[in-house]
C-alpha positions as CSV (number, residue, x, y, z in Angstrom):
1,X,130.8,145.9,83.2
2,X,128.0,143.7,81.3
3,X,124.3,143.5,83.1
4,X,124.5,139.5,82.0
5,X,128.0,139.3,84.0
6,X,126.8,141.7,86.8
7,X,123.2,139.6,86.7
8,X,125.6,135.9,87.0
9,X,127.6,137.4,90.3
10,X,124.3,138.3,92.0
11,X,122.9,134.7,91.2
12,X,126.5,133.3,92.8
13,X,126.8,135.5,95.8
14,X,122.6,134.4,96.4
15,X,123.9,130.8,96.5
16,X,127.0,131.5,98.6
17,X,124.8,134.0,101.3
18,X,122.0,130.6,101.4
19,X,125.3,128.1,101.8
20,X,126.3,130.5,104.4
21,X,122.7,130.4,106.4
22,X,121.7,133.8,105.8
23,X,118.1,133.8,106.2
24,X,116.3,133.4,102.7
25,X,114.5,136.9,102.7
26,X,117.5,138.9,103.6
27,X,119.7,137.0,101.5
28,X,117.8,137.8,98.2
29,X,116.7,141.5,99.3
30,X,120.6,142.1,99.7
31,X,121.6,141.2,96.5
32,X,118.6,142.6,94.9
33,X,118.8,145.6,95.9
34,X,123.0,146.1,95.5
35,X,122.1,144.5,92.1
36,X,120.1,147.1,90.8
37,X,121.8,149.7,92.1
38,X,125.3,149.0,90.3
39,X,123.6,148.3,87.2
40,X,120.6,151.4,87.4
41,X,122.0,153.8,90.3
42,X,122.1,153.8,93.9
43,X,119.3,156.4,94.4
44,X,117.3,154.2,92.1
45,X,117.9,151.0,94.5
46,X,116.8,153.2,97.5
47,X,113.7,154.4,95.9
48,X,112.8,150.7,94.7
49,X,113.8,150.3,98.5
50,X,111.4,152.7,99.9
51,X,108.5,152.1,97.4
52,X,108.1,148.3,96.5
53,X,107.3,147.1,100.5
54,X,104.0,148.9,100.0
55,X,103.4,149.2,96.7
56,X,103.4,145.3,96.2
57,X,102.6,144.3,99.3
58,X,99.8,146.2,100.3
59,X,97.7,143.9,98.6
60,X,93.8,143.0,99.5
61,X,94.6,139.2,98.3
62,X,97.7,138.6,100.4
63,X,95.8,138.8,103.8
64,X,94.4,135.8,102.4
65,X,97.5,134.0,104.3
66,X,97.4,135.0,108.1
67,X,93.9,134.4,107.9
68,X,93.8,131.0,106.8
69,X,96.5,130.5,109.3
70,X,94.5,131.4,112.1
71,X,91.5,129.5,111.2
72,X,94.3,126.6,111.3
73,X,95.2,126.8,114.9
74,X,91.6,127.8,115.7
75,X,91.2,124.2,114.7
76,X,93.8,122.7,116.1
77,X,92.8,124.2,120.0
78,X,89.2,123.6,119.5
79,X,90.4,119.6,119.0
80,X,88.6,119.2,115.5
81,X,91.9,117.3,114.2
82,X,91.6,114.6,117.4
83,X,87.6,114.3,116.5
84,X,88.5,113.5,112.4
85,X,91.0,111.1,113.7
86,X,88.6,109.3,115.7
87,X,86.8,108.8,113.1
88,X,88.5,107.7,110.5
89,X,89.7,105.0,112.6
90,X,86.3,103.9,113.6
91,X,85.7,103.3,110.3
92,X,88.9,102.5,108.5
93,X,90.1,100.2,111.3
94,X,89.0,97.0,110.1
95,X,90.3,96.8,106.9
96,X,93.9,95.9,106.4
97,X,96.3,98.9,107.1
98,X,93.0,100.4,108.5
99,X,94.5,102.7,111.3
100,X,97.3,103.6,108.8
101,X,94.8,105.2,106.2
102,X,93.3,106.9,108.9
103,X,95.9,108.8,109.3
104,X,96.1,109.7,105.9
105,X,92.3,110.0,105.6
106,X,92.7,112.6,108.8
107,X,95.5,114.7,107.4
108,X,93.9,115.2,104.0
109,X,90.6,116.6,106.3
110,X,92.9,118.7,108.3
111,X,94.3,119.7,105.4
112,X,91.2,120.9,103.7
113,X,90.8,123.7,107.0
114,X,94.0,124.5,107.8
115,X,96.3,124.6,104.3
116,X,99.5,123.8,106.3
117,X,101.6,121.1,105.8
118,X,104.1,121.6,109.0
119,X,101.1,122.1,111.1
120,X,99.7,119.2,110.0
121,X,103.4,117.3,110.0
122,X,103.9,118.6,114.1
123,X,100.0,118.0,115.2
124,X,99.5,114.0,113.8
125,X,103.7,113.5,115.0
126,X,102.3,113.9,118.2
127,X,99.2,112.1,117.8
128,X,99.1,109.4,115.3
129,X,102.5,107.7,115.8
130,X,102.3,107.0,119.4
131,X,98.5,105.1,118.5
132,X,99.5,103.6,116.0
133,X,102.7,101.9,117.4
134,X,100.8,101.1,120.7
135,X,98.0,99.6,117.8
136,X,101.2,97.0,116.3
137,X,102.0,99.4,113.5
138,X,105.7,99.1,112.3
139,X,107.7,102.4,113.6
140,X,108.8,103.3,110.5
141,X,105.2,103.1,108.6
142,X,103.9,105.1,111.0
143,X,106.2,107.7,110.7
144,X,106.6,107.5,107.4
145,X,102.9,107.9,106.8
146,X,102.5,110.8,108.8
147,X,105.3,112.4,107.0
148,X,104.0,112.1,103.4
149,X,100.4,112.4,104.4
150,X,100.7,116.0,105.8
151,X,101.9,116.7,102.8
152,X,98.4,116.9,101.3
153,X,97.9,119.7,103.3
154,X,100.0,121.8,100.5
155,X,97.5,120.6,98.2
156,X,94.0,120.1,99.2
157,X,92.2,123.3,99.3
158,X,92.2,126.0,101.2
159,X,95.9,125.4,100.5
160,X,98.8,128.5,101.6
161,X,101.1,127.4,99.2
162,X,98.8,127.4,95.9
163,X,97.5,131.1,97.7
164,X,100.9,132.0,97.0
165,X,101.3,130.4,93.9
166,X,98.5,132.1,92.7
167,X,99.5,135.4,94.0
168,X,103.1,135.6,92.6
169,X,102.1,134.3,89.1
170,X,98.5,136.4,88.8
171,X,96.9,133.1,88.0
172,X,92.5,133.5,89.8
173,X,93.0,132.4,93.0
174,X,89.8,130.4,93.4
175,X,90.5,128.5,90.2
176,X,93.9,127.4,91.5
177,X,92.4,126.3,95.0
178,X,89.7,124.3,93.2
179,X,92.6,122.9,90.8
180,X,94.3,121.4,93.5
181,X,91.0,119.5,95.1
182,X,90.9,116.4,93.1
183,X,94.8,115.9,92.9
184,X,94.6,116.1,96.6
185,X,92.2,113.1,96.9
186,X,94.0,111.1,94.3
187,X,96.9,111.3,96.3
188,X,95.0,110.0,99.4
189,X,93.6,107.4,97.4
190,X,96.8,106.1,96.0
191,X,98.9,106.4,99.5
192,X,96.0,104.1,101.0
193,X,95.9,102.0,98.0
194,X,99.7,101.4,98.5
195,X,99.3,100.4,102.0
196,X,96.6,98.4,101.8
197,X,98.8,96.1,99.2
198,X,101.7,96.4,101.4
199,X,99.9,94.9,104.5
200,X,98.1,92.6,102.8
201,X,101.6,91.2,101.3
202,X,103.6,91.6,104.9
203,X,100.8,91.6,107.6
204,X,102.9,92.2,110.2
205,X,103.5,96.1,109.0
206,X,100.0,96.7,110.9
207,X,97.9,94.6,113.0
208,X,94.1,94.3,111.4
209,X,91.8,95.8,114.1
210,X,88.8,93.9,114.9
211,X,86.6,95.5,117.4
212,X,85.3,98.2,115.9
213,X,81.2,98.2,116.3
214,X,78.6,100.3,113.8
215,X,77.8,102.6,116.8
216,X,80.7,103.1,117.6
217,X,81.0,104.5,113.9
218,X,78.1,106.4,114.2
219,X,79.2,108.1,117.1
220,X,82.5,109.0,115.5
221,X,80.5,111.4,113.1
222,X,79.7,114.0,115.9
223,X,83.6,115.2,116.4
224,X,83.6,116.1,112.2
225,X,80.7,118.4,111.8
226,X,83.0,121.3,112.4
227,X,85.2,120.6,109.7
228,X,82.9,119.7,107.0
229,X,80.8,123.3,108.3
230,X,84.0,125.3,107.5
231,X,85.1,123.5,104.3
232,X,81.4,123.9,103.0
233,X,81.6,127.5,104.0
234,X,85.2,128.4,102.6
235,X,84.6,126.6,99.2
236,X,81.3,126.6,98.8
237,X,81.4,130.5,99.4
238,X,84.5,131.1,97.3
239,X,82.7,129.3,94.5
240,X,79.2,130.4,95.0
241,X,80.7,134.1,94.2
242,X,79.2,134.6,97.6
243,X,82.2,135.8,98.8
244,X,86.0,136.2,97.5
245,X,89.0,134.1,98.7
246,X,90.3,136.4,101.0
247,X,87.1,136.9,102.7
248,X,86.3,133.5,102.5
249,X,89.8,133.4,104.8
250,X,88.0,136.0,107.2
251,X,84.8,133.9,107.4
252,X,86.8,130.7,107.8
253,X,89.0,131.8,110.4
254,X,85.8,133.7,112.3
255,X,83.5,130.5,112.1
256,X,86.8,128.1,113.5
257,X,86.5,130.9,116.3
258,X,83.5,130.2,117.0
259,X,83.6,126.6,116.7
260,X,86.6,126.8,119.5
261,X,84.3,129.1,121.6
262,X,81.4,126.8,121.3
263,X,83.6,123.5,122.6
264,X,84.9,125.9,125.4
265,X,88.2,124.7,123.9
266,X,89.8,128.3,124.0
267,X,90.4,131.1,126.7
268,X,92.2,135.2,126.4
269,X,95.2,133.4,126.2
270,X,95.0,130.6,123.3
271,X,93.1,133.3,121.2
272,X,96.1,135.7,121.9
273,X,98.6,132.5,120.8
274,X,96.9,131.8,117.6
275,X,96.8,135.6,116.5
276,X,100.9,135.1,117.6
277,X,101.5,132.5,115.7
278,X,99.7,133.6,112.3
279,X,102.0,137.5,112.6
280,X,104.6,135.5,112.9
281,X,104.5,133.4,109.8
282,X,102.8,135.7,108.0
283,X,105.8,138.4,108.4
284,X,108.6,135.4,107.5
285,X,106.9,134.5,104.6
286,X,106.1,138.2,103.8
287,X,109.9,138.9,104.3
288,X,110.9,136.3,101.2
289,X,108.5,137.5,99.2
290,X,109.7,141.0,99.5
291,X,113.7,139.8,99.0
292,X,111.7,138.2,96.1
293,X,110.5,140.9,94.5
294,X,113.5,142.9,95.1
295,X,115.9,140.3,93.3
296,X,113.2,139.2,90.4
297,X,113.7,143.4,89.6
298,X,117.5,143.0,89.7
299,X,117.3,139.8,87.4
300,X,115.0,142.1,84.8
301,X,117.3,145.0,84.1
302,X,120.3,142.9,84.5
303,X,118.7,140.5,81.2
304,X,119.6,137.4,82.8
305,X,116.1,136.2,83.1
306,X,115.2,137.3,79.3
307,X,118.6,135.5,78.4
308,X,117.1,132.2,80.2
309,X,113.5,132.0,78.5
310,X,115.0,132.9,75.2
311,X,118.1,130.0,75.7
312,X,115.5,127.2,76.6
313,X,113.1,128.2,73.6
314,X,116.0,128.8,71.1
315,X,116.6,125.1,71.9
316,X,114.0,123.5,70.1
317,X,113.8,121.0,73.0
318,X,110.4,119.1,73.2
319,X,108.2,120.9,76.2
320,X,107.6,117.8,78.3
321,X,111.8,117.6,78.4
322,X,111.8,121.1,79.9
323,X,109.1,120.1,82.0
324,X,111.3,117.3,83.1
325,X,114.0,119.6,84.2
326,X,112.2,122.0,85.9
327,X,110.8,119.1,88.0
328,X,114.1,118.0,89.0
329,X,115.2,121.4,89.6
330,X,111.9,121.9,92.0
331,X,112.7,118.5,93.8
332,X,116.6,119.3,94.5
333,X,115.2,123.1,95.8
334,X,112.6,121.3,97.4
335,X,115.2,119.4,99.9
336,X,117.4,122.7,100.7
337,X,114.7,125.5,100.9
338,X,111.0,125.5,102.1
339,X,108.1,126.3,99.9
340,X,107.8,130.1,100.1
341,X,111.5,131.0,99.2
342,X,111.3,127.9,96.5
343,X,108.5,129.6,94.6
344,X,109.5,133.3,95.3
345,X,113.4,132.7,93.6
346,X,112.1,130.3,90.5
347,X,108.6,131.3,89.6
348,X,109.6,135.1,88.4
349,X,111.7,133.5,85.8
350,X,110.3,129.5,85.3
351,X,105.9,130.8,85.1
352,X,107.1,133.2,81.7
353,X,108.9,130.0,80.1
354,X,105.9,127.9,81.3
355,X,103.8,130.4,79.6
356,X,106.1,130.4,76.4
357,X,105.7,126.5,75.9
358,X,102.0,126.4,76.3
359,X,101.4,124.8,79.3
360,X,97.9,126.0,81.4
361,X,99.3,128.8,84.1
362,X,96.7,127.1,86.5
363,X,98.1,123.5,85.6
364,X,101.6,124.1,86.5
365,X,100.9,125.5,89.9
366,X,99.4,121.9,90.7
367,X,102.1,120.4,89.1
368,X,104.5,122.7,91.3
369,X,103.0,122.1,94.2
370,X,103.2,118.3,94.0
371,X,107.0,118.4,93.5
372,X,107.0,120.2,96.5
373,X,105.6,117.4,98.3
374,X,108.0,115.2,96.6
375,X,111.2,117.6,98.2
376,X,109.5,118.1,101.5
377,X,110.2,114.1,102.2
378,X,113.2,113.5,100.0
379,X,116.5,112.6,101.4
380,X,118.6,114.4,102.5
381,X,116.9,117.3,103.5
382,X,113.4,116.6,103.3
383,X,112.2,119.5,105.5
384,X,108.2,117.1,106.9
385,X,111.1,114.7,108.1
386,X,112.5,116.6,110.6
387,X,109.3,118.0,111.7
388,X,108.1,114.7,112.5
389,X,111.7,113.4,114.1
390,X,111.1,116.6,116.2
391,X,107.5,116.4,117.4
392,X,106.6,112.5,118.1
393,X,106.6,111.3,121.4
394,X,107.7,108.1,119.5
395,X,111.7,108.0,119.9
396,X,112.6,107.5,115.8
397,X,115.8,108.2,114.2
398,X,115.7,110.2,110.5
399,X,117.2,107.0,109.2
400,X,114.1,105.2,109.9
401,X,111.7,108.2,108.9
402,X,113.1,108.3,105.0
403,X,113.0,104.2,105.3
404,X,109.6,104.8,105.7
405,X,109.0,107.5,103.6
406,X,110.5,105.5,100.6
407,X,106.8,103.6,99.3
408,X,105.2,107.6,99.4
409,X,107.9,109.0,97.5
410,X,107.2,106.3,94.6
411,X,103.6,106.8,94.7
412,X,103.9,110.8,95.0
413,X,106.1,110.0,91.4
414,X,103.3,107.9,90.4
415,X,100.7,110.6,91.1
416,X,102.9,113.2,88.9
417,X,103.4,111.3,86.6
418,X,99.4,110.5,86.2
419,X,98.5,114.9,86.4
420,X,101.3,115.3,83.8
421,X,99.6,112.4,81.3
422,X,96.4,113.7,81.9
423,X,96.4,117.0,82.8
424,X,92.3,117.6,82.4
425,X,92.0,115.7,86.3
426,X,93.8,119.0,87.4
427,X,91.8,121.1,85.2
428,X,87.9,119.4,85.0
429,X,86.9,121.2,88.7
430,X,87.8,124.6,87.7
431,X,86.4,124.5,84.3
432,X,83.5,123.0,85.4
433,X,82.9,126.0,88.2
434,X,84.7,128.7,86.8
């Protein structure tokens, strides 16, 4: 039997196994490893089997992930996200749409210490929408805004999904986090931008607050010196040379620790939670990235990822078309599978091609991680939506979150479409640093 026909069966039993709801991880480690072993040899599946865990796991960089995970929850029970919100209402509130770009203003900070987009998604659910409604915000803004705005997270450095970018492609992992730092912003800036036009058009999306006094703003700044502290630490660190990335986790997650302690925010049993909570993501993302590996090998000896590069050169299309395709690609991925398993399946086989075209390695994670936002709130399936529908106190049907989600999605296009035009905005930080 031909490796390219063998190759095509394992890609359409993957599809049918995620159709059927077999987790991600097991679904691809499956067919990776019977893949191999009718095209190499059984033994030789079983070795790969026994040897790759380790051999590709046991990597210094990938303990980058738990730890940034636990400096996130650190954060989260020591109250730093409550503080930022505070104060970016205190002195966003005036202006039209005020407590609205707080919220976005907030999750961008939140995002910049804890590099998780459903932890942001679950915390401000909980927190934002119910003040914002009680404030005269329209339901569906609020949850709307919350949705798109966690999305940042993905982005704004220390970000777990650029980690991983970085890790599966080989691309320096503190270029790629410093790529992703003035994208991040420019999203912010464009979301508020947005609403500020929107309410300024249809008033009644947000009432204007009026009563907000300059002490009050200056007494808003005490609840944010702990996150500034750690993102001062954690970049400045990682691009002093003073330390790498994943000890820059390890002093991240140690100095939220602290922070927590100092607060008298955390006791035995929140530290044990948070330690909980980052094993347990850390093995399910751990768990794809292992079926990954497993199936990218399968997809080498069986040529069908050779046979895919080679077909999209041997086109002679223009770059930016297959650039164009990949992106839709990413966004219809984006609404059926979360980040992790998204990059894991594509990137063994879309980063080469990348490469082959001449766009920057470094460039195209950004770009990647973008889309990513774009899928995380795009109808059907957009994964932030149901986080939110799930965790605000706020009743809100998923009808009314993607009717609010509708303006970011056009402005997350917009924001693509400006790193694609220009792709030196991604680019000037790292250079300039690096």
């Amino acid at each position: 039997m031909d490796n390219l026909f063998i190759g095509g069966i394992g890609v359409v039993l993957l599809v049918v196994l995620l159709a059927t709801g077999t987790p991600v991880g097991v679904a691809l480690g499956v067919i990776g490893v019977l893949g191999y072993g009718v095209i190499m040899s059984f033994n030789g599946a079983l070795a790969l089997f026994g040897t790759l865990p380790f051999g590709s796991l046991a990597v210094f960089s990938y303990a980058t992930i738990p730890l940034f995970i636990c400096m996130g929850t650190f954060i989260s029970i020591a109250g730093i996200s409550d503080d930022v919100y505070k104060a970016a209402y205190a002195w966003l509130g005036k202006l039209r749409g005020g407590i609205v770009m707080a919220t976005i203003v907030a999750n961008a900070a939140f995002g910049a210490a804890c590099g998780s987009t459903f932890a942001s998604a679950a915390i401000f659910s909980r927190m934002a929408i119910p003040q914002m409604v009680k404030l005269g915000v329209d339901k569906k803004l609020a949850a709307g805004c919350v949705a798109a705005s966690s999305t940042i997270a993905s982005m704004i450095p220390p970000s777990i999904i650029i980690i991983l970018y970085a890790i599966i492609t080989g691309v320096p992992i503190g270029k790629a986090l410093l790529a992703g730092f003035v994208p991040g912003i420019l999203s912010a800036l464009l979301y508020m931008a947005m609403i500020y036009l929107r309410v300024f058009r249809t008033p009644s999306l947000a009432v204007r607050i009026q009563e907000i006094t300059w002490a009050q703003r200056i007494r808003s700044l005490r609840g944010v010196w702990g996150i500034i502290v750690l993102f001062v630490v954690v970049m400045g660190g990682i691009y002093s040379g003073i330390v790498t990335p994943t000890e820059a986790g390890g002093v991240g997650a140690l100095g939220a620790l602290i922070i927590a302690v100092s607060l008298r925010k955390i006791n035995t049993k929140g530290f044990g939670e948070a330690l909980l909570n980052a094993a347990t993501i850390t093995s399910q993302v751990f768990i794809i990235i292992l079926g990954g590996l497993l199936f990218s090998r399968f997809l080498a000896v069986s040529g069908v990822a050779k046979l895919i590069i080679e077909w999209v050169i041997s086109l002679n299309a223009n770059r930016y078309l297959v650039l164009m395709a990949l992106m839709v690609m990413y966004i219809i991925l984006g609404c059926l599978l979360d980040a992790p398993s998204m990059m894991v399946i594509t990137l063994p086989v879309v980063f080469p091609l990348i490469k082959s075209l001449g766009f920057d390695g470094i460039w195209f994670g950004i770009i990647v991680t973008k889309i990513i936002e774009v899928g995380l709130i795009t109808p059907p399936l957009g994964l932030n939506v149901y986080i939110v529908r799930g965790s605000s106190p706020v009743p809100i049907e998923m009808e009314e979150i993607f009717k609010g989600v509708g303006w970011f999605l056009f402005m997350d296009i917009f924001t693509l479409a400006v790193l694609i035009v220009f792709p030196g905005i991604t680019l000037w930080l790292p250079n300039l640093l690096g």
